[in-house]
N, C-alpha and C positions, 0 to 999 in steps of 0.2 A: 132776521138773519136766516140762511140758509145752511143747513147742517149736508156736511161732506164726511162721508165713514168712507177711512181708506182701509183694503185690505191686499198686503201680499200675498203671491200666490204658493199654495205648497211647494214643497220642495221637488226639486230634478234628481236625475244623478249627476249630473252637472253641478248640483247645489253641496251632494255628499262630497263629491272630489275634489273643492272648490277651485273649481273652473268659472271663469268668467264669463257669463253666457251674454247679457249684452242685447243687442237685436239679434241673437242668433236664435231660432226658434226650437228651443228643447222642450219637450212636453213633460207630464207631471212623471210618467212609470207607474209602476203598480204599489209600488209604495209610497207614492207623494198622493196617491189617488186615495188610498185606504188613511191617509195621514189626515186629509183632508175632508173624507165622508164621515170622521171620527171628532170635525168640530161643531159645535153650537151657535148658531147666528142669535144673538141678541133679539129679543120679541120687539125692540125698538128699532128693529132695522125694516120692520113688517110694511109695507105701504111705499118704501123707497124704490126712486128707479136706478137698473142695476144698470153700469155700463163697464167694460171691460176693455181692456187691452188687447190687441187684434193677436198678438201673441199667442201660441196653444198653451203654456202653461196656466194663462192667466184666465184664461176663455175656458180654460178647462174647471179651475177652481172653481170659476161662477156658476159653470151649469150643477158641479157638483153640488154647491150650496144653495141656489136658489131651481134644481129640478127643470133648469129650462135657460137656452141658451137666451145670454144679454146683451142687450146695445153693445158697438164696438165703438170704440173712438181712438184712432191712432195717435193720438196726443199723448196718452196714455201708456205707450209703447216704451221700455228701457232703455237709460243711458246707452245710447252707440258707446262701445269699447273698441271699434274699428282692430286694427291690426292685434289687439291684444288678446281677443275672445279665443275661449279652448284655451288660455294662460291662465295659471294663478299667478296669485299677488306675490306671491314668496320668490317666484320662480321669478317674477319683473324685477322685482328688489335686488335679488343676487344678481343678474344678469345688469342693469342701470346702475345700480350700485349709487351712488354721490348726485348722480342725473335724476333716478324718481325721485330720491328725497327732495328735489329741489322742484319739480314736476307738482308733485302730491302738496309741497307748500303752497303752490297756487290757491288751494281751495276752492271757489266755487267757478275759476276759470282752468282749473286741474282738465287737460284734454289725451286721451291716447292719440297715437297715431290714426288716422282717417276714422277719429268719432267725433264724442260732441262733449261740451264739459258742462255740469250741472249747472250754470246761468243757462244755458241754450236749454237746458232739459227744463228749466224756469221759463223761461220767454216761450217754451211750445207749448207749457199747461196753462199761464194765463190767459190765455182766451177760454179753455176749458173752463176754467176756474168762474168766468166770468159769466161766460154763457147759462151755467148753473145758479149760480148766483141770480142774476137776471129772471132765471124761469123759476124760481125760487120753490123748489123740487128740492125735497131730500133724497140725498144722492148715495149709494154705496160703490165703489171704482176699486176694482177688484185689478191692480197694476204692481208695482214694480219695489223695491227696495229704493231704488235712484229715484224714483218719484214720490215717494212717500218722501222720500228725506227734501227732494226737492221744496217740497210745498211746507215742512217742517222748517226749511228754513227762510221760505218766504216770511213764512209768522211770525217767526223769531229774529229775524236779523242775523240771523248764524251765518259768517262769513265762511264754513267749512273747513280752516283753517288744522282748529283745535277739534277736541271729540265733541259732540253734542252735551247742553243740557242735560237732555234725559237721554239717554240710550232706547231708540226706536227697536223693540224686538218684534222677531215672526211670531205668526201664528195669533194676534193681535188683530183688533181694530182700533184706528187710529181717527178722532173726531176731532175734527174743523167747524168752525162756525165759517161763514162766510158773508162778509160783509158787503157793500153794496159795489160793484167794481170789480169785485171776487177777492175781494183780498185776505186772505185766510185768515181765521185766531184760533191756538187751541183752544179747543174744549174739555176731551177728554184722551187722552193717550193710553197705550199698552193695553187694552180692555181685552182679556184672554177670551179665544174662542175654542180652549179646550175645556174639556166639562171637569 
């Protein structure tokens, strides 16, 4: 099996104000940068190829952590929140009111206005998933919140309905084994990359 280490990427100010950034492209600031030069990569992440999300926050992480800019692969790119993005959740909630609640029960077909709902955000990594698999390379994919969880819930069966199993935190690498086809199993979750 092929080992897949996901990593999100530090935080925005868009992350502090919780704004939904989405495909919208926010970089890290000077404090997601210093947040970020302040974590410890795993000596078992040593020999993996890095590929990252074409995103700047995510692009940005990776050169922070591995000293040199990585592979891009747009697969890797965050749930579209289409019309929502620059909203937060609280502020959809009140404003929808009885409609998100009924929206948000979707689960893994839950869609904003002109985005994409976390099956589509599943159906764009499986070929990623697979392709790695295939070339049977360990992999670290320095991407998304939405795409960790996506590929979390490949493994698991998580319909996204209810809250996860285990609660997926930042600042973590998150280990997939990947099996032939790509189909993910955990490995090992939450693995802190603060010292």
């Amino acid at each position: 099996m092929t080992i897949l280490a996901m990593i999100r990427h530090g935080s925005t100010d868009w992350n502090r104000q919780g704004l939904i950034q989405g495909h919208s492209d926010i970089g890290l600031g000077p404090e997601g940068k210093r947040e970020v030069a302040g974590w410890r990569v795993p000596e078992n992440l040593n020999g993996h190829d890095w590929i990252a999300s074409p995103l700047s926050r995510a692009l940005e992480t990776a050169r922070i952590l591995i000293g040199r800019p990585p592979a891009i692969d747009p697969r890797l790119s965050e749930m579209s929140w289409g019309e929502w993005e620059g909203r937060t959740l609280g502020d959809l909630r009140a404003e929808l009111s009885d409609l998100m609640v009924a929206w948000e029960a979707k689960g893994l077909d839950f869609r904003g206005p002109g985005g994409e709902s976390p099956r589509e955000v599943q159906d764009r990594v499986k070929p990623f998933l697979a392709e790695r698999s295939e070339a049977g390379r360990p992999t670290v994919a320095v991407c998304h919140r939405g795409v960790v969880r996506a590929v979390y819930a490949l493994a698991t069966g998580w319909d996204m309905v209810d809250k996860p199993e285990t609660r997926l935190l930042d600042n973590c690498v998150h280990y997939f084994r990947l099996e032939a086809g790509g189909h993910p199993v955990i490995d090992r979750l939450n693995v802190s990359l603060e010292p």
